[in-house]
C-alpha positions as CSV (number, residue, x, y, z in Angstrom):
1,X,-16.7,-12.6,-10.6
2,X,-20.3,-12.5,-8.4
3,X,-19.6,-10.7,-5.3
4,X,-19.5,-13.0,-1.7
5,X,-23.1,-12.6,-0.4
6,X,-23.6,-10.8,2.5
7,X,-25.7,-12.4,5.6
8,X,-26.4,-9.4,7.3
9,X,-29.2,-7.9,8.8
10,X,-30.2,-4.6,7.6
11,X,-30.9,-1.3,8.8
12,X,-33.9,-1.5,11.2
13,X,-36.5,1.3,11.7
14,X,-35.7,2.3,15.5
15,X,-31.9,3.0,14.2
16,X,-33.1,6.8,14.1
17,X,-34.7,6.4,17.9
18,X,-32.9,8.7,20.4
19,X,-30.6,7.6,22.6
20,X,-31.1,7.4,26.2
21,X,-29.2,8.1,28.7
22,X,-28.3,4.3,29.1
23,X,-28.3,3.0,25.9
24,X,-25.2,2.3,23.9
25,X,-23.4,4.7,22.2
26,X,-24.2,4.6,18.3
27,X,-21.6,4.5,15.8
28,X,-21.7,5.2,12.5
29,X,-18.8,4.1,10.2
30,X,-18.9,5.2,6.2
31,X,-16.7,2.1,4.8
32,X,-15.7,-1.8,5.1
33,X,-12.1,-1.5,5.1
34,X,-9.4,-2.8,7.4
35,X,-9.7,0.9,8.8
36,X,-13.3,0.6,9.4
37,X,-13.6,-3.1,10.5
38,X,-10.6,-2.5,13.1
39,X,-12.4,0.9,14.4
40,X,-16.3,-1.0,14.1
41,X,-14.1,-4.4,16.5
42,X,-12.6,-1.7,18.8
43,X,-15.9,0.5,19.1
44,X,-18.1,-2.9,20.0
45,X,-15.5,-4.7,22.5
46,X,-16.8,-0.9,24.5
47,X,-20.5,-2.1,24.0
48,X,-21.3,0.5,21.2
49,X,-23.6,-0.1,18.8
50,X,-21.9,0.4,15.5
51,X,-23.6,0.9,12.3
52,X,-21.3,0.3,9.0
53,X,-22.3,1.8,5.8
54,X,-21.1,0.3,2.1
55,X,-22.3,1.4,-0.6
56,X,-20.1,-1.1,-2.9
57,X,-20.9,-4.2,-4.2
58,X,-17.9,-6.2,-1.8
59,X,-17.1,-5.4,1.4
60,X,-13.6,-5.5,2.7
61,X,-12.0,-2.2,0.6
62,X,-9.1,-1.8,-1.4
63,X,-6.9,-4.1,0.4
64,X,-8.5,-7.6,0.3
65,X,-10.6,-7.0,-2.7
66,X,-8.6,-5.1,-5.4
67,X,-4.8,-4.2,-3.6
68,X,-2.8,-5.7,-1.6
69,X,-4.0,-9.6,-1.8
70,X,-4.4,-10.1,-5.3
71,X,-1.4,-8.1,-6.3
72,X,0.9,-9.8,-4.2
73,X,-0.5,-13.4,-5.4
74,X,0.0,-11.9,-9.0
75,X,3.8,-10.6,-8.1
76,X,4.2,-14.2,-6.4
77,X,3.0,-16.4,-9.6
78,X,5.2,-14.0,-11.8
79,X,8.5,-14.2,-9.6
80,X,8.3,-17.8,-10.1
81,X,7.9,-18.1,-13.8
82,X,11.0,-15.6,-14.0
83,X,12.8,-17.7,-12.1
84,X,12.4,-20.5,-14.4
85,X,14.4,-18.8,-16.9
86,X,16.7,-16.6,-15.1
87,X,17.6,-18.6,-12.1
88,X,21.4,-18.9,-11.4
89,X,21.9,-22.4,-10.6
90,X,24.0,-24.8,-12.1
91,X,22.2,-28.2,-13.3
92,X,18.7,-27.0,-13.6
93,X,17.6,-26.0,-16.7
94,X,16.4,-22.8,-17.6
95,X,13.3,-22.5,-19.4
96,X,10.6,-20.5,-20.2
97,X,7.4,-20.6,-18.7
98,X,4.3,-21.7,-19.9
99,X,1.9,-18.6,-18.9
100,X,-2.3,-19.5,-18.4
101,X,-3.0,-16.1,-17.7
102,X,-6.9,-17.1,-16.8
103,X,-5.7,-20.0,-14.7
104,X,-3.6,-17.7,-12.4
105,X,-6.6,-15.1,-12.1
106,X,-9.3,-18.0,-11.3
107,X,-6.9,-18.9,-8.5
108,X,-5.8,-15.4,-7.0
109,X,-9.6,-14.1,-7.1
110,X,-10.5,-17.7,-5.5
111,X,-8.3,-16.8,-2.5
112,X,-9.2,-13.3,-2.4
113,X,-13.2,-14.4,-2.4
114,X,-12.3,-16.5,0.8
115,X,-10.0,-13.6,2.8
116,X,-13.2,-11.6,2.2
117,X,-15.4,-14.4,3.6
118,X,-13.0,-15.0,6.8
119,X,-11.9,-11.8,7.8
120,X,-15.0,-9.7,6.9
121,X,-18.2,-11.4,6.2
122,X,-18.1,-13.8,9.0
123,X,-16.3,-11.2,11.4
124,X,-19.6,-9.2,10.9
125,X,-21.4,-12.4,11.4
126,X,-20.4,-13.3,14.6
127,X,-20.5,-9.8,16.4
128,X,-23.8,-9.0,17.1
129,X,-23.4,-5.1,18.2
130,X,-22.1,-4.4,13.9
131,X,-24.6,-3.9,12.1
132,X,-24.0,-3.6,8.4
133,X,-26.2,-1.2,5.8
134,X,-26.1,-1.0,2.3
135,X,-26.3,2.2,0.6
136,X,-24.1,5.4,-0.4
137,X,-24.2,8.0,2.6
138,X,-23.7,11.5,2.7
139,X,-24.1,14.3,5.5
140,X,-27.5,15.7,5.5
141,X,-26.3,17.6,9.1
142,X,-23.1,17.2,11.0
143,X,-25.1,13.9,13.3
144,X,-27.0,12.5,10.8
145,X,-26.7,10.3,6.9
146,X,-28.3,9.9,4.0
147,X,-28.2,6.7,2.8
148,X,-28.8,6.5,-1.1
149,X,-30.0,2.9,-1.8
150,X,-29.4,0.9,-5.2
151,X,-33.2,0.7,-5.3
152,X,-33.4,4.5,-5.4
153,X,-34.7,4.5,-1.5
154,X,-33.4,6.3,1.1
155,X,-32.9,6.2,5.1
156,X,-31.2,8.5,7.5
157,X,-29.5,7.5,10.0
158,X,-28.5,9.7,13.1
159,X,-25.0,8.7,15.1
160,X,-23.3,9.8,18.0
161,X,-20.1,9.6,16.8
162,X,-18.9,9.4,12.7
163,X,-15.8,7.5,11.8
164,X,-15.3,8.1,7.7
165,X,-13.3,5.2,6.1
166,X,-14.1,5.7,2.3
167,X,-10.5,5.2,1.0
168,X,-9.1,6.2,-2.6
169,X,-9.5,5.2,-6.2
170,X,-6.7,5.5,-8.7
171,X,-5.9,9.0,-10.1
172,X,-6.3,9.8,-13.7
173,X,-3.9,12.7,-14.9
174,X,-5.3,15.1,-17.1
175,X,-3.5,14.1,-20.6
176,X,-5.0,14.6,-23.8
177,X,-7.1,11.8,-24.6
178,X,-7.1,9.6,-22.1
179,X,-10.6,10.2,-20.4
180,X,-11.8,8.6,-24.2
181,X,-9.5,5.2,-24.0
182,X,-10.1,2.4,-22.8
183,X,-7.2,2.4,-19.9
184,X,-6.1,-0.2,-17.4
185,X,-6.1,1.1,-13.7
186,X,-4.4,-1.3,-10.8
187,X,-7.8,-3.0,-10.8
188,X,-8.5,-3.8,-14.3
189,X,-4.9,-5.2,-14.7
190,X,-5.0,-7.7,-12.1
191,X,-7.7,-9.2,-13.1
192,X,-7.1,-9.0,-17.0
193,X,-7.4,-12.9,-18.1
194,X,-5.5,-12.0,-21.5
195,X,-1.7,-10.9,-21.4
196,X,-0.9,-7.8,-23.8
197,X,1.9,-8.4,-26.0
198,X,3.1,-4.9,-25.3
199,X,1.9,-2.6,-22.0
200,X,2.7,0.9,-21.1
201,X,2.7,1.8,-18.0
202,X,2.2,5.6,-16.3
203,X,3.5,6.0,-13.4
204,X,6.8,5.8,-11.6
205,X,5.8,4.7,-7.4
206,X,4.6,1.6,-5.9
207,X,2.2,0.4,-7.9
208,X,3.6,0.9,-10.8
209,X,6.8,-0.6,-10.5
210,X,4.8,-3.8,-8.8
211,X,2.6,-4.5,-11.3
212,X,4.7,-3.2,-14.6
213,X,7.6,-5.8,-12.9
214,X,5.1,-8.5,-12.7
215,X,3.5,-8.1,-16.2
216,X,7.3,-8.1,-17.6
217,X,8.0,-11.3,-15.9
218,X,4.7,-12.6,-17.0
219,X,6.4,-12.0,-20.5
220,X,5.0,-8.5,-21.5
221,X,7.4,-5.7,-23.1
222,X,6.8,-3.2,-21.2
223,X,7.5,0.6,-21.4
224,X,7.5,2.5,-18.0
225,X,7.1,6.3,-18.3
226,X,7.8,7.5,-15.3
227,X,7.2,11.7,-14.5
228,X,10.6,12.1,-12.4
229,X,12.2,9.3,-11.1
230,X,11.6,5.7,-9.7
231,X,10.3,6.1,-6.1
232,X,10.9,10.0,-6.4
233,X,10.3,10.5,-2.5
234,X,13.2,7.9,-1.2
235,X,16.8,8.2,-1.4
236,X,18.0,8.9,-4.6
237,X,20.1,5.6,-4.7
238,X,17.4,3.3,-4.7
239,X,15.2,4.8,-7.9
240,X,18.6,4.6,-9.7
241,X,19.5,1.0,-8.8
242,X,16.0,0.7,-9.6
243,X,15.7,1.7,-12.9
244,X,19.1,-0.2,-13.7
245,X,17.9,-3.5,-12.6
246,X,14.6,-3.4,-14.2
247,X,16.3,-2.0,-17.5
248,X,18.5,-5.1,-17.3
249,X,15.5,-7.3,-17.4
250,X,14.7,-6.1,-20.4
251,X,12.2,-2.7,-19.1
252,X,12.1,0.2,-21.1
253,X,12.6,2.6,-18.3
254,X,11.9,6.4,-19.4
255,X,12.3,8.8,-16.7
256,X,11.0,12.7,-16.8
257,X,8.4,11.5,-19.6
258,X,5.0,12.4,-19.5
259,X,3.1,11.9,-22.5
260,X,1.2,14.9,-24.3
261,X,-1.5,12.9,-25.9
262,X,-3.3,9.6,-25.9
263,X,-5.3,7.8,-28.3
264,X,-6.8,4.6,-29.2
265,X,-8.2,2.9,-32.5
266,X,-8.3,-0.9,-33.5
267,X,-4.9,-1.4,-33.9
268,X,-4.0,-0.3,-30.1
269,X,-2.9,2.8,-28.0
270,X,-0.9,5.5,-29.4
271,X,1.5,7.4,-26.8
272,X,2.7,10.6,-28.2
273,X,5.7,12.0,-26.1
274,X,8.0,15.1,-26.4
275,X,10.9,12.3,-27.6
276,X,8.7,9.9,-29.8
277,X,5.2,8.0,-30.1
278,X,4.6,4.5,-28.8
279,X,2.4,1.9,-29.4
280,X,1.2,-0.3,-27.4
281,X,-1.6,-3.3,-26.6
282,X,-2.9,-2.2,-23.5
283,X,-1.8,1.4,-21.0
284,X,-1.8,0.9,-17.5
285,X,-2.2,4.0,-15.6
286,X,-0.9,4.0,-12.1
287,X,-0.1,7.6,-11.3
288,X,-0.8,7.9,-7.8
289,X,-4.9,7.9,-5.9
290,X,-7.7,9.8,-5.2
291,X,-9.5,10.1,-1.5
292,X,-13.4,9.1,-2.1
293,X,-14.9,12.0,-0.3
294,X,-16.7,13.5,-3.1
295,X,-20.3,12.6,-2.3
296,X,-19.9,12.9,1.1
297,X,-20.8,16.6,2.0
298,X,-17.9,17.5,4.0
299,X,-17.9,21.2,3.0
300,X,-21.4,21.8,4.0
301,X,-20.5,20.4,7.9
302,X,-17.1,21.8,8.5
303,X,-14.8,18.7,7.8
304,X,-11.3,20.5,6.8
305,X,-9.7,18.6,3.8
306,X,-7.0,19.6,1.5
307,X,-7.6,21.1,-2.2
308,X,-7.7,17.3,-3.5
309,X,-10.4,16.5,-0.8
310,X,-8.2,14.6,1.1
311,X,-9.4,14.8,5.1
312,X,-7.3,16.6,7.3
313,X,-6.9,14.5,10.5
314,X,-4.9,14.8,14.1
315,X,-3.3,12.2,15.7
316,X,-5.9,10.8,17.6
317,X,-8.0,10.2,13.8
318,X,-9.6,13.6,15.1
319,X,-11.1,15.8,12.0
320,X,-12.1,19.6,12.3
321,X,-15.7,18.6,13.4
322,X,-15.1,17.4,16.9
323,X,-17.3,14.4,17.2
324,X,-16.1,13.0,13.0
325,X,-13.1,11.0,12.8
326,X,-11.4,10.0,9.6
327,X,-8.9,6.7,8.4
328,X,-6.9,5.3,5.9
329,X,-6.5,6.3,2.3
330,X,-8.9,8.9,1.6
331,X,-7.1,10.8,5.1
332,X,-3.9,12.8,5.2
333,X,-2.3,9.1,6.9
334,X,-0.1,7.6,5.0
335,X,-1.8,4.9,2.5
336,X,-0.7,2.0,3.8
337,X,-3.2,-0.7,5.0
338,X,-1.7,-1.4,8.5
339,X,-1.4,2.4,9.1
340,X,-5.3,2.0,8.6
341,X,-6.2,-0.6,10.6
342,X,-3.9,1.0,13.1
343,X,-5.4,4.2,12.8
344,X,-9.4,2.6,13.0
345,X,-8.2,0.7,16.2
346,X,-6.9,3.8,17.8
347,X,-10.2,5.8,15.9
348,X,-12.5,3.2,18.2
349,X,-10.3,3.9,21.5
350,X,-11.1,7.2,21.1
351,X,-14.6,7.1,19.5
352,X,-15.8,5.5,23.2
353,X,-14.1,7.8,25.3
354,X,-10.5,6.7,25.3
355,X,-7.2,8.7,24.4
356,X,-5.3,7.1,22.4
357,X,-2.5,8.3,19.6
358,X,-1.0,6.9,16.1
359,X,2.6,7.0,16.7
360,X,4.5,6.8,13.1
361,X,7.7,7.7,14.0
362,X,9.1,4.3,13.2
363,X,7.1,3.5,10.0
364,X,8.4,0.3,7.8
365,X,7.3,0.2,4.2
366,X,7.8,-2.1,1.6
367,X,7.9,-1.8,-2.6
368,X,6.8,-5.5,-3.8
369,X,9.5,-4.8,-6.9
370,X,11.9,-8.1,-7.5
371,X,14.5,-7.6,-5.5
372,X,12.6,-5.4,-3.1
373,X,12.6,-2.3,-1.9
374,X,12.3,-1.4,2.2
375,X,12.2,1.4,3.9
376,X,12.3,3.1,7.6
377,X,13.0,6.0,9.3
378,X,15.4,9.3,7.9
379,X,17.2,9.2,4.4
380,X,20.5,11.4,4.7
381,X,18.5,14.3,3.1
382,X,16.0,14.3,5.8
383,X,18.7,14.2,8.6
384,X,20.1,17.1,7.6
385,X,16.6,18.9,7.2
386,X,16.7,18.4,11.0
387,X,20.2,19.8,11.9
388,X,21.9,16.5,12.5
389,X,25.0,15.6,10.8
390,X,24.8,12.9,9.3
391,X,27.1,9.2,9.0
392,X,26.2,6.5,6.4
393,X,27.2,3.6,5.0
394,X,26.5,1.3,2.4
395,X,26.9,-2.2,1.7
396,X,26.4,-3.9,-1.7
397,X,24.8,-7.2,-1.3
398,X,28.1,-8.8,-3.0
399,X,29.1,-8.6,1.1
400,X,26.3,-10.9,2.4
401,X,26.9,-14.5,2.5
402,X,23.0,-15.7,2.0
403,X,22.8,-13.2,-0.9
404,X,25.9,-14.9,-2.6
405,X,24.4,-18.3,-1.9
406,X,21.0,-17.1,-3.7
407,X,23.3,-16.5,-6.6
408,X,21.7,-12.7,-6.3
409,X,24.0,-9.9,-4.9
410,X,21.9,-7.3,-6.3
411,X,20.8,-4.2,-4.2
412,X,22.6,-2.7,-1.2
413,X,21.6,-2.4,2.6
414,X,22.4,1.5,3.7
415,X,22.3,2.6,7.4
416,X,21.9,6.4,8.8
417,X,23.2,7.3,12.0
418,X,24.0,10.1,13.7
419,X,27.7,11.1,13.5
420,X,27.7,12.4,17.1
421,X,25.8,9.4,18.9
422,X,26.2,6.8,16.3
423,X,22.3,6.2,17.1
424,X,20.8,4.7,14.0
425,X,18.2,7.2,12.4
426,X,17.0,5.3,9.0
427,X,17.6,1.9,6.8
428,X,16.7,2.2,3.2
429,X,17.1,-1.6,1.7
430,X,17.2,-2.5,-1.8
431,X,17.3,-6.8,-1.5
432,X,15.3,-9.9,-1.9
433,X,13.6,-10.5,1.3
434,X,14.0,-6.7,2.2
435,X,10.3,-6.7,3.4
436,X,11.5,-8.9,6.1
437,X,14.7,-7.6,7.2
438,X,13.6,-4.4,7.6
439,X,11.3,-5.1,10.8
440,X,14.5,-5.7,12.4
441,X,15.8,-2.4,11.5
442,X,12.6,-0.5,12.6
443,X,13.1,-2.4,16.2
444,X,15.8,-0.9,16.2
445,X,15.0,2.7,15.6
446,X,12.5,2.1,18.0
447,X,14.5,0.7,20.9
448,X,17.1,3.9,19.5
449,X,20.0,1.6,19.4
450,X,23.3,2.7,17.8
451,X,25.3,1.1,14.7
452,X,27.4,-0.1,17.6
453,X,24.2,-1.8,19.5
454,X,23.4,-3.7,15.7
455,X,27.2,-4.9,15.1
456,X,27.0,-6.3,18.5
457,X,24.3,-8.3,17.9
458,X,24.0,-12.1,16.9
459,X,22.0,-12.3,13.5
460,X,21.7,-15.9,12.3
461,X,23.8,-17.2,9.7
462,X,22.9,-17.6,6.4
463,X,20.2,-14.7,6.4
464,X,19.6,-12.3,4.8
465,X,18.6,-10.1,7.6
466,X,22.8,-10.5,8.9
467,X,23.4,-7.9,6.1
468,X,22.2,-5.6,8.7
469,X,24.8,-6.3,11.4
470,X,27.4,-6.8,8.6
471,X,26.6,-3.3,7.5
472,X,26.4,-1.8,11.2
473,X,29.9,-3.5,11.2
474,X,31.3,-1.1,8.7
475,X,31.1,2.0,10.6
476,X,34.5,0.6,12.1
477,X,35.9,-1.8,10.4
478,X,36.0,-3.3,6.8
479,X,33.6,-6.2,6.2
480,X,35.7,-7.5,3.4
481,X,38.5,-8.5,5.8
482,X,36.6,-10.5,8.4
483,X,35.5,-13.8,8.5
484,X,32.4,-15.6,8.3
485,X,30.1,-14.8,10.7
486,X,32.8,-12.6,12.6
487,X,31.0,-11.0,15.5
């Protein structure tokens, strides 16, 4: 695919001038991510000059370019061949799909090619006070960048302020082998124009279970080796529902399996494990990411970060060099795209002289898996970490009326509350549409309303979002002996 072409201006040769006492303030932003765009947006509506620096080909990051657009249109074009042969109405026939892999690419990389236009390239376009370089930059002194061009020049360029937005590129585990085969990462696979007859997949979190889902509905065996469990950091109950449902599709779901060696010849991939060896077409590795801050320099100007170089950052996108901020994936924020663009907005408040914080006590996430999983607030586990006792239910989706007219009770809403208040603490969702009713749950938490508040509510019928009320409901009663829509 040729990358969009950029119509921007480059860097000009008074960028290095001093600034006077009345000129704007200069940004410099390392990145062209939804982090970066939303801090470079915020930093110019303050009359800042802002300066954005990309060494990539595309601008735009992870998100629109290689995560969350074209895996989602992927996920999308596989539910719906699934359901052509595993629907559960009567009078339609099932059938199976007829898969053109390289038509469904052409199409997803068509639409991701125009998000990048509209929401990048022609945002840049039409603010004059963002200026966009090309090059890779790196700290030559805690003020000023080296920018590496692809020509083999090189500028610096001196800021008053420093936001770093360089995100995070797939992990690779160290197993025997693999640095010498030819592996899938997220970004490979989504754009693969050829489906494998038989995949393995590493990994055991959000990606994945997203893409190893889709490739299976695309009509791929597919082996899942998983290190622990299926979504290891939530509540136990949905990794195991998980890993039933996906087995019942037909997934070969190994948990606590790590391979010991890797290899690859003409016939395909070998996958020796402690129980047996597998073979397979094509290994997709999806075992977590890494925070590009390698070439940056960070060590030589005081910018804390973890041992996996990971930048430490406060709640105001603050690092341990007063005047450097930090967002999104390659932070110690958690990786999800609107926590970055969050984050860069709030980075830009306070980049201009503002004081602003990220608040992320009600944080909503969302697993892409068919049905899906959604998430906010405590788990039990985590309630009792704090010294509060605990109360929650459960209810199977065999108990919501628009679930049974899908003709797909499975998954379960759960509710947490605290025994003492009843005050809802956490919602962990396992159900189609669970992306969507969990924004309801998260308003909620955040206007700390009590299972008694949610029952009370009126949800509209036929939803899938009642299932919240109807569990909120069970704290007191029994669902099964009410009516429909019983308020």
């Amino acid at each position: 695919m040729e990358p969009t072409p950029i119509r921007i201006g480059s860097m000009s040769d008074n960028d290095n001038a001093s600034r006077s006492t009345d000129a704007p303030l200069h940004i410099a932003i390392i990145g062209s991510g939804s982090g970066a765009f939303a801090a470079a947006i915020k930093a110019a509506e303050s009359g800042s000059r802002v300066t954005l620096v990309e060494g990539a080909e595309m601008i735009g990051g992870t998100c629109v370019n290689i995560g969350c657009v074209p895996s989602k249109i992927m996920i999308g074009g596989a539910e719906v061949a699934h359901q052509q042969g595993h629907h559960g109405y009567a009078g339609v026939t099932r059938q199976a799909p007829d898969i053109d892999r390289r038509a469904m690419v052409a199409q997803q990389q068509q639409w991701v090619e125009t998000l990048r236009q509209s929401k990048y390239v022609d945002v840049l376009e039409q603010n004059p006070h963002i200026n966009l370089v090309r090059g890779w930059a790196r700290f030559s002194s805690a003020n000023t960048l080296q920018i590496d061009r692809a020509d083999g020049t090189a500028k610096t360029l001196d800021a008053d302020r420093v936001l770093i937005a360089t995100g995070a590129r797939p992990h690779v585990p160290d197993i025997p082998g693999l640095a010498d085969v030819p592996f899938w990462t997220s970004s490979e696979a989504l754009v693969a124009e050829t489906l494998p007859e038989k995949l393995v997949v590493l990994g055991g979190s959000v990606v994945a279970l997203e893409l190893a889902q889709a490739f299976l509905h695309l009509g791929v065996e597919v082996t899942l080796l998983a290190r622990s469990t299926l979504l290891s950091k939530e509540d136990p109950a949905i990794g195991e529902a998980l890993a039933t449902l996906l087995a019942d599709e037909g997934m070969d779901v190994r948990l606590h399996t790590t391979p010991s060696a890797i290899a690859h010849d003409v016939t395909g991939f070998t996958i020796t494990t402690d129980a047996q060896t597998l073979h397979a077409d094509q290994l997709l590795v999806a075992t977590g990411r890494t925070a590009n801050t390698g070439r940056l320099g960070l060590g030589d100007i005081g910018v804390e970060t973890t041992t996996g170089g990971t930048i430490v950052v406060d709640d105001r996108m603050r690092t341990s060099v007063p005047h450097i901020y930090a967002v999104g994936d390659c932070t110690t924020l958690p990786q999800y795209v609107y926590v970055a663009a969050a984050a860069g907005t709030r980075a830009g408040i306070n980049m201009t002289g503002g004081d602003d914080r990220l608040d992320l006590t009600v944080l909503p996430a969302v697993v892409f898996t068919s049905p899906q999983v959604a998430t906010v607030g405590l788990t039990e586990a985590q309630v009792k970490t704090q010294g509060i006792t605990p109360s929650a239910r459960v209810l199977t989706l065999d108990n919501v009326p628009r679930a049974i007219a899908n003709m797909d009770t499975r998954g379960f809403i759960k509710l947490v509350a605290d025994a003492e208040s009843g005050r809802l603490l956490g919602c962990q969702v396992l159900a189609a549409g669970g992306g969507e009713i969990i924004q309801t749950a998260a308003l909620a938490l955040r206007a700390e309303l009590s299972v008694t508040d949610l029952a009370g509510q009126l949800f509209p019928y036929l939803t899938m979002v009642e299932g919240l009320k109807l569990c909120a409901q069970t704290f007191n009663k029994d669902v099964k002996q009410l009516s429909c829509c019983a308020g």
